[in-house]
C-alpha positions, 0 to 999 in steps of 0.5 A: 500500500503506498504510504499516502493510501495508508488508513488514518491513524496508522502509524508510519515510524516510531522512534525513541531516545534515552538520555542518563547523564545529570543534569542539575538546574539551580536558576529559575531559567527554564533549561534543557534537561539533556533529553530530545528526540528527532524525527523527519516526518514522512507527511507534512498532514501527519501527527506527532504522538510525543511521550515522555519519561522525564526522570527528576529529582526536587530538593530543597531546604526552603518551606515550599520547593516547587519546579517546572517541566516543559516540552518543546518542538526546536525553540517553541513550547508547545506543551506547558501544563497549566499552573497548580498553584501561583508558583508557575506552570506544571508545578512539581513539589512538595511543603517541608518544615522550615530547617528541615531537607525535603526531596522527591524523586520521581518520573513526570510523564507527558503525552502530547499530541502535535500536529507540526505540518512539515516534513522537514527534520523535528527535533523535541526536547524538555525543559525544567527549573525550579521555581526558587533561586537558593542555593538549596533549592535545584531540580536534578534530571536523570539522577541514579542513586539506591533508590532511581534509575537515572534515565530519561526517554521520549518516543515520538510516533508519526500517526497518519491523519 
């Protein structure tokens, strides 16, 4: 069957990438937490299906330590969940005792369903930050310790439309 006679929502490549190595982010600036994924898409009408497994680490000493993550078609935010509180959006964290260290370490999953319109190369990424500036507050990407696996992954999933 050539690809253009192919039934809507059948899937045309699929493609996945890994990244382990830390990354640690100390200023509110949203920053690349390492982990993108290409794809060149076959059909400038297809849909993007992007999921994500953004391994993180939140720590802080401060009464509430909360961070942010955000997914990104090359330099364009297209997914930035909405805010749980006034703190910002895709509000990540916890409330602590005063004096007291409070982490969390856990895996923030994202599916996204984008519609890019080319068939030029697409690349994907996160972003991440914390949303207090001290020297004990930071938002820690791909973290391997006793108790994770430091490894982040997105699969992107060409679908025809």
């Amino acid at each position: 069957i050539p690809k253009a006679a192919l039934p809507v929502g059948t899937v045309l490549q699929v493609v996945q990438s890994t990244y382990s190595t830390q990354v640690v982010v100390s200023t509110t600036t949203y920053t690349d937490t390492g982990l993108s994924c290409s794809i060149t898409p076959i059909s400038a009408t297809s849909k993007i299906l992007v999921k994500v497994a953004q391994q993180y680490n939140n720590q802080a000493s401060t009464t509430f330590a909360f961070g942010g993550i955000q997914l990104l078609r090359g330099s364009t935010v297209i997914y930035d969940p909405s805010p749980v509180d006034a703190t910002g959006p895709s509000a990540i964290g916890m409330q602590v005792s005063t004096g007291t260290t409070g982490r969390i370490q856990h895996v923030f999953n994202i599916n996204y369903l984008d519609s890019p319109g080319t068939t030029s190369t697409i690349t994907y990424k996160t972003q991440g930050r914390p949303y207090q500036s001290t020297s004990i507050m930071y938002m820690a990407f791909q973290v391997s310790n006793a108790n994770q696996n430091g490894t982040s992954n997105i699969i992107l999933m060409e679908i025809a439309a």
